[in-house]
C-alpha positions, 0 to 999 in steps of 0.5 A: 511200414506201409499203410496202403489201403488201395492195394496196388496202388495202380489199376490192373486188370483182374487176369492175364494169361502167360502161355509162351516159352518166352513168358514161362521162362520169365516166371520160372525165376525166384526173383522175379516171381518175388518182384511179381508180389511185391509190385502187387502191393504197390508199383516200385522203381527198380532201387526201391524192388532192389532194397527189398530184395537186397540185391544190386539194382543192375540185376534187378533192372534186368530181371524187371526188364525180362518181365516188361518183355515178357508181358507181365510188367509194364510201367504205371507211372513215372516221376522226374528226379534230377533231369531223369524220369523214374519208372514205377513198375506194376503187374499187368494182372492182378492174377497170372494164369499160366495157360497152354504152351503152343508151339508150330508142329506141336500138340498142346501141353498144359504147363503147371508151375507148383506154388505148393512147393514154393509154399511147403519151402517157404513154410518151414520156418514158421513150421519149426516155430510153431507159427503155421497155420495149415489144413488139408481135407479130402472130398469126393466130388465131381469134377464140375463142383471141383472147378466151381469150388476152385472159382470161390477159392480164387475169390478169397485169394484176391481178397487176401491180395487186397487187404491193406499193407501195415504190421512188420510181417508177411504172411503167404497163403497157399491154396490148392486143389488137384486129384489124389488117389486118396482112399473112399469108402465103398458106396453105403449098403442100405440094408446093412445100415438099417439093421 
């Protein structure tokens, strides 16, 4: 159990954009999407990300080192331990926005990975014990106040990111907004509503 108050425990800017084949292959993988969230809480070494993933350090080594050459690890410290250096690894950005996919000769294809499935999977459990918390609500707006609305969103989410780390269980939160073909009501008739 940790009782980190800074959280990570390292400096990282606040954004970085991954847009290449490279890097949207590298953060399409479970794992290594979960060694992302897990160095956002504080750096680690690769045995330490290997025991909270219980799985062997030479595939996790490798999974760390796609992401250091995909730009989205790197190392924030190192350690000497018995004549070898120990890296801990840390995010290159607190948030990893996926941007636009630009290949020669290609026109630009906006790519979106889905952390509402990831989130919907992930929430069965807690589901079936009667432990989640969920909402959904639908509003007619303009796209503009969409993307500002969005932006405050963004805002909470850092701030869940940076709570300190202590208790014995972790919560997701999951937070989405996109267009639906969700029915409206027809503009209100002024006379009739004054009758």
């Amino acid at each position: 159990m940790s009782s980190n108050t800074n959280v990570p425990d390292y400096d990282l800017p606040d954004t970085v954009e991954v847009a290449t084949p490279t890097q949207l292959r590298a953060i399409a993988d479970p794992l290594r999407t979960t060694i992302l969230d897990l160095v956002l809480e504080r750096a680690a070494t690769v045995a330490e990300l290997a025991a909270a993933v219980d799985r062997p350090k030479s595939t996790v080594a490798h999974h760390v080192n796609v992401l250091v050459q995909a730009g989205m690890l790197r190392v924030v410290r190192t350690r000497r331990v018995r004549a070898i250096d120990e890296r801990y690894y840390g995010r290159t950005g607190r948030t990893i926005y996926v941007g636009v996919v630009r290949r020669p000769g290609d026109t630009e294809t906006p790519v979106c990975i889905n952390g509402l499935s990831v989130a919907a999977a992930e929430s069965v459990p807690a589901h079936e014990a009667d432990k989640l918390y969920t909402t959904i609500r639908h509003a007619r707006i303009p796209a503009p106040l969409a993307a500002q609305f969005w932006q405050r969103v963004e805002t909470l989410i850092r701030e869940f990111t940076q709570l300190p780390r202590s208790g014995d269980t972790v919560f997701g939160f999951a937070a989405g907004l996109y267009p639906t073909d969700h029915p409206t009501l027809p503009e209100a008739n002024h006379e009739s509503a004054e009758r």
